[in-house]
N, C-alpha and C positions, 0 to 999 in steps of 0.2 A: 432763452425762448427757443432758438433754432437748436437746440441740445436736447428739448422735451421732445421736440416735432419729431426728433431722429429716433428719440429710442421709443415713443410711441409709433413709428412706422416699423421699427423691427419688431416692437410685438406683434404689428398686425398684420404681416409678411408671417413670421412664426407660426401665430394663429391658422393664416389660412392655406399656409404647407401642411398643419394636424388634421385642419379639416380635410384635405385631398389624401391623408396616409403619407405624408413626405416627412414622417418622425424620425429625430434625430439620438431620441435619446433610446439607448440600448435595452433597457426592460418597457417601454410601450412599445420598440418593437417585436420583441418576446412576444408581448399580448395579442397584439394583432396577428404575430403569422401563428396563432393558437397554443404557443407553449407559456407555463406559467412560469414568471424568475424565479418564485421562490422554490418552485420543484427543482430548476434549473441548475442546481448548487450539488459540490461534491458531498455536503453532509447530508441531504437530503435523499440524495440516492442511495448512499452507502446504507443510511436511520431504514428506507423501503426495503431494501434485498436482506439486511438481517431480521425484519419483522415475517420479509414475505419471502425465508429462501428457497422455496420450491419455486422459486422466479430467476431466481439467481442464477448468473453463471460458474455452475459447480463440474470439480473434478469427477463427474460419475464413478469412475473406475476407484479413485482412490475413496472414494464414500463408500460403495460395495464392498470393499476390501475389510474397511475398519468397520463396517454394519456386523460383516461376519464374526471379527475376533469382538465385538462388545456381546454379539450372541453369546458365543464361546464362553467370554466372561460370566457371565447373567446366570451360570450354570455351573460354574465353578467355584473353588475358591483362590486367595491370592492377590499379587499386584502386577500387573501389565501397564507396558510403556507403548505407545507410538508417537514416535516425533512428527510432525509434520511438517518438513524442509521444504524450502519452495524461496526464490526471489523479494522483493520485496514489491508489495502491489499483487503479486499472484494469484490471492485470494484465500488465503491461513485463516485470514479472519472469521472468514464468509463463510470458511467450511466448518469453523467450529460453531455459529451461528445453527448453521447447518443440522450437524451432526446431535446438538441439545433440541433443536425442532420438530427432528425427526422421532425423537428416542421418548419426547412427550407427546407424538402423533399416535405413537404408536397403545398407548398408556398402559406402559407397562408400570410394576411398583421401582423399579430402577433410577434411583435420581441421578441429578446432571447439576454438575456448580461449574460456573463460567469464571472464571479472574483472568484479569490485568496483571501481570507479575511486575510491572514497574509499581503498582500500588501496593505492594507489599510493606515498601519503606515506609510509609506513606500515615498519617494521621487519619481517626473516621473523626466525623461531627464531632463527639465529645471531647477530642483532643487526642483520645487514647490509640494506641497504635492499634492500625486498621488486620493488621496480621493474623493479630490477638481473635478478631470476630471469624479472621478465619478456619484458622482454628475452631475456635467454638464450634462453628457453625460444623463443621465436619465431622467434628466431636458426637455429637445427634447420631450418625449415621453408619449402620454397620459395611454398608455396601455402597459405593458409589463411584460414578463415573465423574471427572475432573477435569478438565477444562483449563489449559492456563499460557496465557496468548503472547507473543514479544519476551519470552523466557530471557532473553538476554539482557534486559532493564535491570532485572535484580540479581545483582552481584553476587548474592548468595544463593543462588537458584539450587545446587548441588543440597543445601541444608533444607531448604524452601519443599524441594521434592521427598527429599528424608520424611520431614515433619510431616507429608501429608500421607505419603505411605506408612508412617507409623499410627495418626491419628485414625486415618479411616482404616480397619481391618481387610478389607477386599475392598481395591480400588483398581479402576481402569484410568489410567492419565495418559491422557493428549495432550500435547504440547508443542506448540511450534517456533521455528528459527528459522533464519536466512541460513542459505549453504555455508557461507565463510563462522557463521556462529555455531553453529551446530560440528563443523570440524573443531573448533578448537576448544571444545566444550566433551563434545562425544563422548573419551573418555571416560574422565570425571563422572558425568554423568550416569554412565554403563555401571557406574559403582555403587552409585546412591538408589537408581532403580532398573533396574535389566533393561534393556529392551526387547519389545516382543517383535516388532515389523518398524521400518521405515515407510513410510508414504510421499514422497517426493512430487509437487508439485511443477507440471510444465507449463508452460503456454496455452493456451487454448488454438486450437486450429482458424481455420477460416470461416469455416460453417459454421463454428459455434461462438466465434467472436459476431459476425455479422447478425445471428439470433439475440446476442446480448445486446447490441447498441439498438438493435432494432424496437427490444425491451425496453428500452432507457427511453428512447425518444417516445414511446408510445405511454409509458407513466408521465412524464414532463410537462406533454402534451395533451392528457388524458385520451390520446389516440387521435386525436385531429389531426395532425401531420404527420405525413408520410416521404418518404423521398426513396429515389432510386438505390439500390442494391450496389451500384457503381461509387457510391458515396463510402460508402460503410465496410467497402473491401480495400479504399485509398486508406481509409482510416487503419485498418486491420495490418496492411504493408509495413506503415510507416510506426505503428504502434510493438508489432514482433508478437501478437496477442496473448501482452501482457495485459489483467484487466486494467489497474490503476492509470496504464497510458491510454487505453483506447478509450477509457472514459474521461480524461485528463483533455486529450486530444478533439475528442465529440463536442465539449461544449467550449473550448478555444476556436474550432470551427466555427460554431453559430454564431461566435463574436464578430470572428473573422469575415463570416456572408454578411454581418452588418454593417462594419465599417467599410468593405469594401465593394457595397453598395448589388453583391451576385445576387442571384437565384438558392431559395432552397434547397440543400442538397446539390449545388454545386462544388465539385470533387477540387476546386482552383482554394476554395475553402481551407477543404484540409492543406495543402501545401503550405497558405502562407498559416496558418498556423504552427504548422513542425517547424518551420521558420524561427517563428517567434520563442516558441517553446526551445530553440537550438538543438533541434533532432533531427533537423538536414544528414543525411551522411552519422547519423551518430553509429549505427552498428559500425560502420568502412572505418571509423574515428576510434570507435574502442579499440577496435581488433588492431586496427598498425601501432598500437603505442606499444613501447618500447619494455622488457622485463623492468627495467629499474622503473621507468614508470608505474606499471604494474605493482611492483610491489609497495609503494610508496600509496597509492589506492586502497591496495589490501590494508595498510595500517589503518588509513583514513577511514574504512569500514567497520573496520573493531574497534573505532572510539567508540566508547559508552558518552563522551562528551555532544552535548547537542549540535554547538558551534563546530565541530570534527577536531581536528589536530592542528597545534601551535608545532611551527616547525623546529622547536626547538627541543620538544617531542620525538620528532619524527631523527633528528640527529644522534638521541640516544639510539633510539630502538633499531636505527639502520648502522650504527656504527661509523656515520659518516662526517666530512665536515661541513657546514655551517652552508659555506659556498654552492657545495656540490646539490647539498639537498633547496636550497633557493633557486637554482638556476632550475634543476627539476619543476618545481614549486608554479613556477613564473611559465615554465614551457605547458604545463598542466592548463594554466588560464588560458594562454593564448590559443590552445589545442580547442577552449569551450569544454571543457570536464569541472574545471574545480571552478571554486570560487572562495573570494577571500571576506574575512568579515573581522570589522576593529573593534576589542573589548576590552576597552582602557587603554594600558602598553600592551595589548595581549593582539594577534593577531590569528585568526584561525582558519583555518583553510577545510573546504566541505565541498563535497562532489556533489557538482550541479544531479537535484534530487531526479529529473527526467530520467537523467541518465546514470542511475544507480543500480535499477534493474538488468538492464543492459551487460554492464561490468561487472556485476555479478555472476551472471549468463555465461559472461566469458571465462573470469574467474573458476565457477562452478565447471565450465568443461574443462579445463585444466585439471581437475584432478585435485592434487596435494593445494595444500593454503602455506604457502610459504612463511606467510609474517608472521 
């Protein structure tokens, strides 16, 4: 009896915290301070800015660039390449999004095919290999512009670009990599279809990361909230305005104003979020690690493997022993960079995702790709 009384008093304590606004649970507080959860999600913003990319936070300069050589194209004959290199999160996707948006804005007769090149391996519905319809599908087409995103998924990417500059007679292929994929690939690549321009994507500055979040919060919320400027320039510090962090970052905030009971667009928000996220100090954290560390990263990077690299991987391809490369391994975790993960007897080790872009960054200023 005294056990009912109790948890019907905690309902009705519960109850009449809802009723005053003292909600506990994280999406009715969403509701209430005007933002929607469901918008509130990474796929849901990403699904908006390639629907709506003239919203997006895009590389202007490098769109102008590649607007002009597709002009060029559209009048010529031939096959033209631009890679678009850029970190990971950057925005490759967004601007190939982008770049098919524009080019159907514009309506001209010049068609635009977008692919995945990890689907390439891949089965369609009927079972039959998805490759095959690409083909086909290109097959139709005397002229076109090509699209083909995360190049490094398909292992035979070098044959992949063959097949589509021979299928289509004049074609224009965009295609984008990470820095360390596109060094070790370039070559190769250079063989199978020339290149005409590189476009290399940076960070976005201050001004134009603080217009992006400012965007983001105002779709979420369909413009009901709003918060200071001072919020969204912590966010911008601590993110290196890369997009995928500062949007990574914006909505571990809101979490973070929730559970720890702040103010909207309180900038204490963002803090203990990079916290959480372990982006404390991560640029100060990349940059002092050591070359062998470095380069033990770099491997970890060119896994095509999801889970990254089993260290026993990493002892062939460093020439090292066993010892040497675990005690690295082990300093990696405790540094907050890698992380480990159990697959069966298999152990594999993967750079904590935050901080991928980052070491890329640094990687990419380096110059040469050592691994």
């Amino acid at each position: 009896m005294g056990g009912g009384n109790e948890k019907r008093n905690q309902f009705r304590d519960a109850f009449e915290r809802g009723q005053k606004g003292e909600i506990s649970n994280y999406e009715a507080w969403l509701k209430e301070k005007g933002v929607r959860p469901k918008r509130a999600t990474a796929e849901y913003v990403t699904r908006y800015f390639h629907e709506n990319p003239e919203e997006a936070p895009n590389h202007d300069d490098q769109l102008e660039d590649i607007a002009e050589f597709i002009g060029f194209f559209s009048e010529r004959d031939g096959t033209y390449h631009i890679p678009i290199v850029g970190v990971n999160g950057i925005g490759k996707t967004q601007l190939l999004h982008t770049i098919r948006h524009m080019l159907e804005s514009l309506g001209t007769d010049l068609p635009s095919k977008l692919y995945e090149a990890g689907r390439f391996k891949e089965d369609n519905h009927q079972g039959e290999p998805y490759w095959e319809d690409v083909l086909y599908e290109l097959s139709e087409l005397e002229r076109a512009v090509v699209l083909v995103d995360n190049c490094y998924e398909d292992k035979r990417i070098k044959h992949s670009l063959e097949k589509i500059s021979e299928t289509v007679e004049n074609s224009f292929i965009i295609t984008t990599w990470t820095p360390e994929q596109w060094r070790m690939n370039q070559e190769e690549i250079n063989e199978a279809v020339q290149v005409s321009k590189e476009a290399e994507l940076t960070p976005l500055n201050e001004k134009d990361t603080v217009r992006a979040l400012r965007k983001t919060l105002e779709i979420i919320s369909e413009g009901s909230v709003e918060v200071e400027d001072e919020f969204y320039r912590r966010i911008y510090k601590k993110s290196l305005g890369i997009p995928s962090l500062f949007h990574t970052l914006l909505r571990a905030s809101l979490k973070e104003t929730f559970l720890k009971e702040l103010e909207l667009g309180d900038a204490k928000a963002v803090d203990s979020a990079v916290e959480k996220l372990d982006l404390d100090d991560a640029e100060e954290r990349i940059y002092d690690l050591s070359e062998k560390k470095i380069t033990i990263l770099k491997h970890i990077l060119l896994s095509r493997h999801p889970q990254g690299r089993r260290p026993s991987e990493l002892v062939e391809l460093m020439d090292k022993d066993k010892s040497t490369i675990s005690y690295h391994l082990q300093n990696l975790i405790s540094d907050r960079v890698l992380q480990k993960e159990k697959a069966g007897r298999s152990t594999f080790y993967s750079i904590h995702e935050p901080l991928k872009p980052i070491l890329q960054l640094r990687v990419n200023g380096e110059g040469e790709i050592h691994a």
